[in-house]
N, C-alpha and C positions, 0 to 999 in steps of 0.2 A: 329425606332422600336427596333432594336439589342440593340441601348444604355438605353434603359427603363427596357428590359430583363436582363440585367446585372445589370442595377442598383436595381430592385426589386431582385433579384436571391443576392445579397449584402445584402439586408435587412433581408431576408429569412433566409442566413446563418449565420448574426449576430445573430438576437435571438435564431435560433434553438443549436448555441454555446452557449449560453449565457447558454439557460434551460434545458441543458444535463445534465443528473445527474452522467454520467460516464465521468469519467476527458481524458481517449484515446482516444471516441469520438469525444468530445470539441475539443483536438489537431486536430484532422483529419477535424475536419468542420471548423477550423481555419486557417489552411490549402489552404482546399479550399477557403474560404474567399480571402486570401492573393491571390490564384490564378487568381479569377476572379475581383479583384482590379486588378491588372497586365492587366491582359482584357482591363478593362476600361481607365488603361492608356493609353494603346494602341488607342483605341477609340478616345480619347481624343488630339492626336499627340505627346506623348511622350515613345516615343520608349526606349530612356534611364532608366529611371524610372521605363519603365514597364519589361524592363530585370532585372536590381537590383530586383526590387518586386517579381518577379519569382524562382529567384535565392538564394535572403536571404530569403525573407519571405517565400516563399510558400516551400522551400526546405529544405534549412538549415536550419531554426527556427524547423520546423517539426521536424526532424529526431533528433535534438539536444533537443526538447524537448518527444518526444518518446525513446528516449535512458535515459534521465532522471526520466522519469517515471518509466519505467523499473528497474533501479537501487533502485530508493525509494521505489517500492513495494515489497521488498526483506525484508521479516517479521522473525527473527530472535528467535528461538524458544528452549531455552536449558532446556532438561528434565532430572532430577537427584533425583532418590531412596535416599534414608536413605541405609547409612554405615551399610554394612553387608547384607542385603535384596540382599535377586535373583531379579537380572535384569528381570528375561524372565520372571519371574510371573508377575510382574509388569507391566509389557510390553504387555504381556496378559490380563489382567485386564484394565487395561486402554485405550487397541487399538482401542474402542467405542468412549472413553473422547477424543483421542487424536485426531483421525480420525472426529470427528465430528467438533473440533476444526479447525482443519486444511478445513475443507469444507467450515463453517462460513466464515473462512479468505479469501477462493478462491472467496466465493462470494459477500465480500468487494473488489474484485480486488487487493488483496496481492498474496504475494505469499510466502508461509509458508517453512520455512525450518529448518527442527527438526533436533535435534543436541542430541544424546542419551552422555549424561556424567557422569562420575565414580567420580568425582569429588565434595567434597564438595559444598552445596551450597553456603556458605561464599566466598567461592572462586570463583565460578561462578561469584555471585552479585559483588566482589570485582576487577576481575579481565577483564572479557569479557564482547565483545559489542553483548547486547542483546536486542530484545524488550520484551520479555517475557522468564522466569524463573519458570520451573516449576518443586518444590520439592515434592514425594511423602512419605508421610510416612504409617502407618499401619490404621490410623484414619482420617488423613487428609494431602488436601491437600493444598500445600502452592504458590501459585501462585505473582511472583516479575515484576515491572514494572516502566518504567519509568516514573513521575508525572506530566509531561510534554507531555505524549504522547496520544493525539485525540483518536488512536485506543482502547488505553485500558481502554476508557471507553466505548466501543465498546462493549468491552471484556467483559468486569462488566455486562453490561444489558444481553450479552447472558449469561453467567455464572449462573446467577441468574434467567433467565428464565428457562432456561432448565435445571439447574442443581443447583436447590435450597435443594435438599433433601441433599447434599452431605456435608461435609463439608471443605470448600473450606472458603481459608483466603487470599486475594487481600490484598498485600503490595506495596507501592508506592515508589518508590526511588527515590533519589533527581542522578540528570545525576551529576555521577563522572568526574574526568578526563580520567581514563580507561574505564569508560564506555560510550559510547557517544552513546547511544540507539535510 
């Protein structure tokens, strides 16, 4: 009876990883998975097996792939005015675009980290690791990205839903060497 509960409560946690649409979940039900195989090796008479399975799988595979996750959803955000324009007005004007953006992203499960820069944008695209670049000028605005990257077409479809009125110009960059977006 115990071994048919573990082995369905296996099946259960398979698929319900499988058609997780949130990737921390999956880790965590994956997790468990590996935990309750551990179980069943035990079950089964092998003690050995079901310590390793405990140990790598259900522990260290976790935490090494929730610390990975972590690191990859760190959404890289550098925002840079036209030369000579007040920061603050811009900053002001924009804390709707920007703040909305940055919501979007939270609720992709990123995690947005805006980066206010005085600096050329040439210099930005050419020099720093970004996923998104965003230049504003007096009539538009000019949005950089890498052409390679899943999100920014993310980015596109909100952009363009919410903020079709504006004028707003999505450039795709080819990943430099300094820039590895």
């Amino acid at each position: 009876m115990t071994e048919n509960i573990f082995l369905i409560t296996l099946v259960v946690l398979a698929i319900v990883a499988l058609n997780t649409k949130k990737l921390r979940r999956a880790v965590v039900y994956l997790g468990a998975f590996s935990l309750v195989s551990s179980f069943v090796y035990l079950l089964y008479g092998a003690p050995d097996v079901a310590i390793a399975e405990a140990i790598i799988g259900s522990t260290i595979t976790t935490v090494l792939y929730l610390v990975a996750l972590r690191k990859y959803q760190v959404f890289s955000i550098y925002y840079a005015n036209s030369v000579g324009d007040q920061t603050s007005r811009y900053l002001n004007d924009n804390s709707t675009f920007l703040n909305n953006l940055e919501a979007f992203l939270i609720q992709r499960e990123m995690e947005p980290q805006l980066i206010y820069s005085g600096a050329p944008i040439e210099t930005i695209v050419d020099q720093e690791k970004f996923d998104l670049a965003i230049h504003h000028t007096d009539q538009d605005i000019w949005i950089y990205g890498c052409a390679e990257d899943y999100q920014l077409d993310a980015v596109e479809e909100y952009l363009l839903t919410n903020y079709g009125d504006l004028n707003i110009h999505l450039i795709r960059c080819a990943e430099g060497e300094d820039n590895e977006a």
